[in-house]
N, C-alpha and C positions, 0 to 999 in steps of 0.2 A: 409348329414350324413357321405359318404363316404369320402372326403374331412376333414371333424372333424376329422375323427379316423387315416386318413393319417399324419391330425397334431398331432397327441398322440403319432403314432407310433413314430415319429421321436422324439420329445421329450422322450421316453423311451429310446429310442437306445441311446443317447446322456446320460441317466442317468446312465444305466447301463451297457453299455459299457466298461467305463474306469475300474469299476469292475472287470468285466471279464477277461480284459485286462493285469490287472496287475496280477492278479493271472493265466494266462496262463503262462504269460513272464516269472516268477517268478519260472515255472514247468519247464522251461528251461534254468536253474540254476543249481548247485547243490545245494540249498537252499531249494528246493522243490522238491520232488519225489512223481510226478502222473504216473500211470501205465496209458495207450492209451487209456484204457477202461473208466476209470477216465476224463480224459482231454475231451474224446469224450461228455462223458454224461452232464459233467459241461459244456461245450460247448453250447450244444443242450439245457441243461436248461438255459443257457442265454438265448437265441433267445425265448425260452417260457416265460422268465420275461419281456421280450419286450413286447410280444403280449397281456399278462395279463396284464401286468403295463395298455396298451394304454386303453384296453378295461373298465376297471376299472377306470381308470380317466374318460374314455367318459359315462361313465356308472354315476360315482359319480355326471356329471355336469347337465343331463340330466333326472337323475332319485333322487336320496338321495339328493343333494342340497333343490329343488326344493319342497319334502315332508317334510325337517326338516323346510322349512321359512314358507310353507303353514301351518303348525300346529303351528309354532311361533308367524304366526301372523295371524291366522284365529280364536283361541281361544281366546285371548285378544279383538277383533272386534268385538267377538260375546259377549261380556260380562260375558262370563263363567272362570271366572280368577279361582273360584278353582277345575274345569274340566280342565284347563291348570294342575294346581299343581300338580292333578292328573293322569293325562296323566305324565307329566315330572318325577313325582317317577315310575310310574308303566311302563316308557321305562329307561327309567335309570337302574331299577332292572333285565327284562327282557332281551335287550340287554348286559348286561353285563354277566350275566350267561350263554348265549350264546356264549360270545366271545371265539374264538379257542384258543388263548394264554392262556387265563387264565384256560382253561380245563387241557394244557400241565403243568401246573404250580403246579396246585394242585393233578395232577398225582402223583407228584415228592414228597409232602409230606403228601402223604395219611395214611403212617406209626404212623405219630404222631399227625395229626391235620385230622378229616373226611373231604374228598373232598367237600362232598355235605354243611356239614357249614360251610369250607372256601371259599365256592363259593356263597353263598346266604348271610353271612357275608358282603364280598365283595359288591356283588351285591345292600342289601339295602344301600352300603355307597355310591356308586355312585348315587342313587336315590335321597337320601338325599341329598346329597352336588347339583345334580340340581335342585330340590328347591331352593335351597339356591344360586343359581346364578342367577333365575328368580324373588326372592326378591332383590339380590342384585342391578338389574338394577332395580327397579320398586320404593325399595326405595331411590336410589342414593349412595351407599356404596361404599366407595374405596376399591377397591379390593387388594391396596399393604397394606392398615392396617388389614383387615379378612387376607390376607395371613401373615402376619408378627401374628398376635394372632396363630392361627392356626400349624403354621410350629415352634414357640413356645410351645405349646403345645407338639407338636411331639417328639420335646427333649427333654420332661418334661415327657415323657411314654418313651425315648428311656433308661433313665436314668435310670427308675424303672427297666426294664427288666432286665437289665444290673444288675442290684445290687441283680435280682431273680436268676439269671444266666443262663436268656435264651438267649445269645445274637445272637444267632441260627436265631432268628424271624426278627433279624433289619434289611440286607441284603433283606431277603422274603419281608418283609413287603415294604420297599421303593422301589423292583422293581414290586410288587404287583398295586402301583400307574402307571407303565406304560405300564404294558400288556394289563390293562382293557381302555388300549385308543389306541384299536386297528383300521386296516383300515374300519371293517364297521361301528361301532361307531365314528367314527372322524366326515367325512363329516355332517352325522345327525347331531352329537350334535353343530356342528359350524353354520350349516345354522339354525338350530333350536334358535340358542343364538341373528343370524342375525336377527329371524323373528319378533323376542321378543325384542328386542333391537327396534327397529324401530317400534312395536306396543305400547310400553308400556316407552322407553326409550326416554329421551333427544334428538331430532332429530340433534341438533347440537355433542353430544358428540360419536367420534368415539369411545372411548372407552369401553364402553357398550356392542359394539359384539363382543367383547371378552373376555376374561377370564373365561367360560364355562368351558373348557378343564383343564384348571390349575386348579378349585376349585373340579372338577371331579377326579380327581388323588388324591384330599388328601382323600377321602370318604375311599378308598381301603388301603391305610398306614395305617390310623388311625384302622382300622375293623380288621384286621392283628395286628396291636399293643396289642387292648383288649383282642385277642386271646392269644398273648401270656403272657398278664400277669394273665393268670389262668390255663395257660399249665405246665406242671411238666415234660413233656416228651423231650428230646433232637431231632432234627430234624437230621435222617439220612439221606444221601445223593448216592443213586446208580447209579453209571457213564452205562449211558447207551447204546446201540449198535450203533457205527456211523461208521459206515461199508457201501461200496456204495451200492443202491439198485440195481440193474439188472432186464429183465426180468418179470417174473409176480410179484413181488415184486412192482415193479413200478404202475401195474394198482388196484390193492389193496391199494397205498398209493393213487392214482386216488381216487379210491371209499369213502375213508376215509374221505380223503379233498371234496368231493361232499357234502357227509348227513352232515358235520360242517360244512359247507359254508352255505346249505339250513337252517341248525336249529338255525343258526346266524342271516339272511336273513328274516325267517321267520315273527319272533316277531314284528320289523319293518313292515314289509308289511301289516301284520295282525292287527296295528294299527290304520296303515295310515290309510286303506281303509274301515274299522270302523267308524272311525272318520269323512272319507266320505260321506259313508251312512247317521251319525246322524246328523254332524253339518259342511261341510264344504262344500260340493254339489257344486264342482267345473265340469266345463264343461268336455263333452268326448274329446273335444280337446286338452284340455291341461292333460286329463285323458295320453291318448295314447303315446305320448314320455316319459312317464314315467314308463307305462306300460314297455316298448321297453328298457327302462335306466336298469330297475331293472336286464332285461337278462342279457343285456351286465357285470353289476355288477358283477353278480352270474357266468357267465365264464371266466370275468377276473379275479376272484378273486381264482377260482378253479386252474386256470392252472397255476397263480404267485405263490399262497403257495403248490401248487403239485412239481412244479420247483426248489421253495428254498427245500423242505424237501428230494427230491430227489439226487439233485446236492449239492447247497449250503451247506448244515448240513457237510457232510461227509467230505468236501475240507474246510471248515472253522478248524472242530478238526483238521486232519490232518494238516493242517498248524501251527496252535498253537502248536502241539506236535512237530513237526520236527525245528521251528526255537527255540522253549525254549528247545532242546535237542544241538544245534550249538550256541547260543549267545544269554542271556535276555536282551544284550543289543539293539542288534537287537531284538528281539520280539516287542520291547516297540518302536524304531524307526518304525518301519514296522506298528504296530497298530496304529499310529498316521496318518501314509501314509492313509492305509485303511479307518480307519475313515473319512479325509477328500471329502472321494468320495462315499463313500458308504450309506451316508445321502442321496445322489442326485438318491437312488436307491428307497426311501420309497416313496408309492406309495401317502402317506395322507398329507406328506409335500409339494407337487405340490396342492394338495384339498386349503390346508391353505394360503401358495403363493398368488393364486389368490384371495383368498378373503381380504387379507390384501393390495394389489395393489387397489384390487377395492373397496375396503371401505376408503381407505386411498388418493385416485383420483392420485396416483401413486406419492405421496410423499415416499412414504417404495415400493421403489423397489424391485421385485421378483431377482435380480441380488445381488444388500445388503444382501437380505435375505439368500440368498443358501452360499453367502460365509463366515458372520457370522455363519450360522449353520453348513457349512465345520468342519471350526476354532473349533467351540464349542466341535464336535460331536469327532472330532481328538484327541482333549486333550483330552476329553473324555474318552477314550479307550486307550490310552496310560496309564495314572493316573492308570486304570484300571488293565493293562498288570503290571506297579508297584507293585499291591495288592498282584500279581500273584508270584511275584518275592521276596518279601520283607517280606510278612505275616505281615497286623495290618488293625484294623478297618476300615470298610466303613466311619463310624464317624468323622476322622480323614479329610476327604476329606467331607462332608457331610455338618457337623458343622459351618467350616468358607465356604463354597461357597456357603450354602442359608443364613448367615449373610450379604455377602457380597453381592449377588442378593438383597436381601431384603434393603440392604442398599442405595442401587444406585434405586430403586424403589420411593424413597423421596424427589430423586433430578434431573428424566428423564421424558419427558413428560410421563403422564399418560398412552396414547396407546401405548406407547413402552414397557410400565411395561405389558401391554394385552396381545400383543404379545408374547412377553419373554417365559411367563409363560405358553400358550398355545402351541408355539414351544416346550417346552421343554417336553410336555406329547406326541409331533405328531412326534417327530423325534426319539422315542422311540418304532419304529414300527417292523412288523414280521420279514425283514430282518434281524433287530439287535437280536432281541431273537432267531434267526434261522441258523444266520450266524456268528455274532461277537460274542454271547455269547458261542459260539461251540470252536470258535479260544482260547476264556479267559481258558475253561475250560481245552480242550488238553494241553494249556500251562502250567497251576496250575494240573493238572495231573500227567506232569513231574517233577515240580518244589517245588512242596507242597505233593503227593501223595493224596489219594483219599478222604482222611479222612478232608481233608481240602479245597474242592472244592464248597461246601453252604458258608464258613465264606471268603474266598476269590476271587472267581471267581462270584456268584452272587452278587449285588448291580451296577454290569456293567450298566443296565436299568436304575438306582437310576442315573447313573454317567454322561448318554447321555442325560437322562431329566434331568438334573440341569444345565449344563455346557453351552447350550443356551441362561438361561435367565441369564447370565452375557456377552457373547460375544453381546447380542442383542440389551440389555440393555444399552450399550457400544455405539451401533450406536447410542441410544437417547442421551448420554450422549455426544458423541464428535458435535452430530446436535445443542446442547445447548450452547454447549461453542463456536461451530463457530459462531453461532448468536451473542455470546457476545462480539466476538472479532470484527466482522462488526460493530457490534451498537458502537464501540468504535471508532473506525477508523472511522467512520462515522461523529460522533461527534467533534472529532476534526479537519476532514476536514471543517466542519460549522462553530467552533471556530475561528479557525485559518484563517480564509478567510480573502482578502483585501476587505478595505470596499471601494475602489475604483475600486472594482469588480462588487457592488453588484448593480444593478440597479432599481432604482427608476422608477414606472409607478404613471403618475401624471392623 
């Protein structure tokens, strides 16, 4: 065990790192103005996203993996396929009204929309949509045609809103799809899609343990959309205190991030071990590493989002404010810098990595992968830092680049359309609502004023989960055509042969 967690650590420090790095470097500019107090603390909370990150990944592989495949695939064994369905809405709902992102989220528009039924909204949409990914493998469904109906559809409610005049809610709503696929929900619901995939699925088709994630993201758009075409009210937006914490300030943001980590945690637990008792009566030996995983979980996970809200928050606005007050043409260079490294900081995209290495027998490299989702997560947030600078639709950018995902879905192997689509809801994790959307909005703060901070600096999440499943999609597509250019060259080295080459066995 201690050896495992020595490998995390370092795998974190190598993540987040260059993070850090760039933004100390950066303070010793005039480009950036951190007081010592500042530097120190963001410092100090890197080394705590280290130690989180490590604990949390050893945690995810040893505890949450392992209880999402045993429920994937001990409910299908046991023939209780609609105690599967059951179970899969009633964690789907429950985990996700847990989730800490999405509590922050609907903080933000309590004004116009009640928290509690935009959070329980939310919540039955990811239930439903995983139903509907445990149908989807069970009855053989391509998953780039339900995404192509579906993300259709989407445009077809963005349209109305739009002509209602709430365009207030499209922003909300598309990054509503990526809060609710935060770090405790990720692992569960990927091993869970693993376990069922392999109970219930094609033993030959990789593609089947995946796309869980992508059909769970649309539940939360779509539940956000029908709210707003019966809302009348405009959604206000109040920029709130991102000031450093100090002090006892900091063991208060402690305690806060404890009881949401536990009340996230809970539900999960409470199921599993439920579902132990009645039908899965797995030994106390393989009881107890998971037992062990779930702590580790519950502190790595406390001390990473105690770390980002402490540090990160404060020095992301601040940066956003100070370089869109010196150059947006820098702002947008600089956010793409960011972006490319700051993927390598979320703690669920190393969860997915290795499961796509190891379902795939390391045809999709964990190396492809991180530098496709660099690429994606860069542009990403640049596009992004444009909205900030430019003022116009999320739409605009939204429209053609899930046309164009969705397009390239019809002509790249199938697993790579899986992947894609499940990267783009796991790359969409706390750092990014914690850090890069802090940087969007100091910048649209300066650049837009306040009044325009919901229409232009939110749908960042919408921007970092879409911009994946085309860089990814990418690797399927160029794997495709190299193939075709071998099988060519190929051919006509056969062709073209002397037949006083080719020897005859009599």
């Amino acid at each position: 065990m201690f050896k495992a967690l020595l490998s995390k650590l370092k795998e974190a420090a190598v993540s987040v790192f260059p993070v850090a790095l760039i933004v100390l470097l950066l303070a010793c500019t005039p480009l950036l103005d951190l007081s010592l107090t500042e530097a120190v603390v963001f410092a100090c909370c890197a080394i705590a996203l280290v130690v989180g990150m490590a604990l949390f990944n050893l945690g995810a592989d040893i505890a949450m993996t392992p209880m999402g495949e045993q429920i994937g695939s001990g409910l299908p064994k046991s023939g209780r396929f609609k105690t599967l369905l059951l179970v899969c809405f009633l964690m789907g709902v429950f985990v996700t009204v847990a989730e800490p992102d999405l509590t922050v989220l609907a903080s933000q528009v309590k004004d116009v929309i009640d928290s509690t039924a935009l959070t329980l909204a939310i919540g039955l949409g990811v239930g439903l949509f995983l139903v509907l990914s445990v149908l989807r493998v069970l009855f053989r469904l391509s998953l780039a045609q339900l995404m192509t109906i579906f993300y259709l559809l989407l445009f077809a409610l963005a349209a109305l809103i739009l002509e209602r005049g709430n365009g207030s809610f499209l922003a909300l709503a598309f990054d509503s799809g990526g809060v609710t696929t935060g770090p405790i929900t990720v692992p569960f619901i990927m091993a869970l899609g693993s376990g069922v995939a392999a109970s219930l699925g094609d033993k030959h088709d990789r593609e089947s343990s995946f796309g869980f994630i992508a059909l769970c993201s649309i539940g939360p758009i779509l539940a956000v959309m029908i709210l707003g075409l019966f809302s009348t009210g405009e959604i206000v937006y109040k920029l709130p205190d991102y000031s450093m914490q100090t002090g006892v300030e900091i063991f208060q943001t402690l305690g806060h991030t404890i009881k949401e980590v536990f009340i996230a945690l809970l539900p999960i637990v409470a199921f599993f071990f439920l579902l132990q008792f009645l039908l899965l009566k797995l030994p106390k030996k393989r009881l107890l590493p998971i037992i062990v995983g779930i702590f580790y979980t519950l502190f790595g996970l406390v001390i990473f989002l105690t770390a980002v809200s402490v540090g990160f928050v404060p020095v992301g606005y601040k940066m956003g404010v100070q370089l869109a007050e010196q150059s947006p043409a820098l702002l947008v260079g600089f956010a793409f810098v960011l972006g490319l490294t700051v993927v390598l900081a979320e703690p669920a995209i190393h969860v997915l990595n290795r499961q796509v290495e190891a379902v795939t027998g390391g045809a999709v490299k964990k190396s492809s992968m991180l530098i496709a989702l660099s690429i994606g997560v860069g542009v990403a947030i640049s596009l992004s830092a444009l909205r900030a600078v430019f003022d116009f639709s999320i739409l605009y950018y939204l429209i053609p680049g899930y046309f164009l995902s969705l397009g390239l879905s019809f002509f790249v192997p199938k697993l790579y359309t899986a992947i894609a689509f499940d990267s783009g809801g796991v790359a969409s994790g706390p750092l990014t609502s914690s850090f890069i959307l802090p940087f969007i909005i100091g910048a649209c703060a300066v650049l837009q004023g306040e009044s325009k901070i919901l229409m232009d600096a939110f749908g960042l999440v919408a921007m970092v989960a879409m911009t994946p499943l085309i860089t990814i999609q990418a690797l399927g597509f160029k794997a495709v055509v190299t193939k075709h250019f071998r099988e060519r060259i190929a051919m006509k080295r056969i062709l073209g042969a002397d037949d006083q080459q080719i020897i005859k066995f009599l």
